[in-house]
C-alpha positions in Angstrom: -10.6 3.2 -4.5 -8.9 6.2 -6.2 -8.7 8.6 -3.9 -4.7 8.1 -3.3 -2.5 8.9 -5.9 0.8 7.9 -4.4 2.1 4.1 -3.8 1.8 3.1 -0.2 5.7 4.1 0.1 5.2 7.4 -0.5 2.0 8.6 2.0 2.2 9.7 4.7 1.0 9.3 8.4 -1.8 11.8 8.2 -2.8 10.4 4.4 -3.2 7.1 5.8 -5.4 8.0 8.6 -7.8 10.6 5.9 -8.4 7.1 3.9 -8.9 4.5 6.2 -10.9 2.6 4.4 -9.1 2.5 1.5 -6.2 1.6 3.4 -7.8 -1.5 4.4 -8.9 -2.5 1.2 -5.4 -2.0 -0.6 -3.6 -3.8 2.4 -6.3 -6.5 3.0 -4.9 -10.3 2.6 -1.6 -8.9 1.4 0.4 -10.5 -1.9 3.0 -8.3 -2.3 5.4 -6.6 -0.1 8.0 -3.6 -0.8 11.6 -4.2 -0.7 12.5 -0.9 0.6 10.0 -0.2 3.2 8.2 -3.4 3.7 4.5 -1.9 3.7 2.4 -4.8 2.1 -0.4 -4.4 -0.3 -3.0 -6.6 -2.5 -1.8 -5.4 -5.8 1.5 -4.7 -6.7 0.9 -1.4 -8.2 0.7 0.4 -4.7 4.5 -0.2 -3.8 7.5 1.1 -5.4 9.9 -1.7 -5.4 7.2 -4.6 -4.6 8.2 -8.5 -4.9 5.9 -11.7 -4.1 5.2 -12.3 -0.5 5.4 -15.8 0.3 
């Protein structure tokens, strides 16, 4: 991982898509989900307003 520099919130469509496999390995069994857009992620440094999913 690396490659994206933003938090989920903030990619887009067609940034997504480019890193696939990233993707699946930040969003894999998910911990954390955003309270503004509701993307979920591993680690709670790839959302901007992330809280514990339950």
């Amino acid at each position: 991982m690396g490659k994206l520099k933003d938090t989920l919130c903030k990619i887009s469509k067609k940034q997504a898509e480019k890193h696939r496999d990233e993707m699946d390995e930040i969003t894999g069994t998910s911990n954390f989900i955003c309270k503004d857009c509701e993307r979920t992620a591993i680690k709670k440094k790839w959302l901007c307003k992330p809280k514990k999913n339950k």
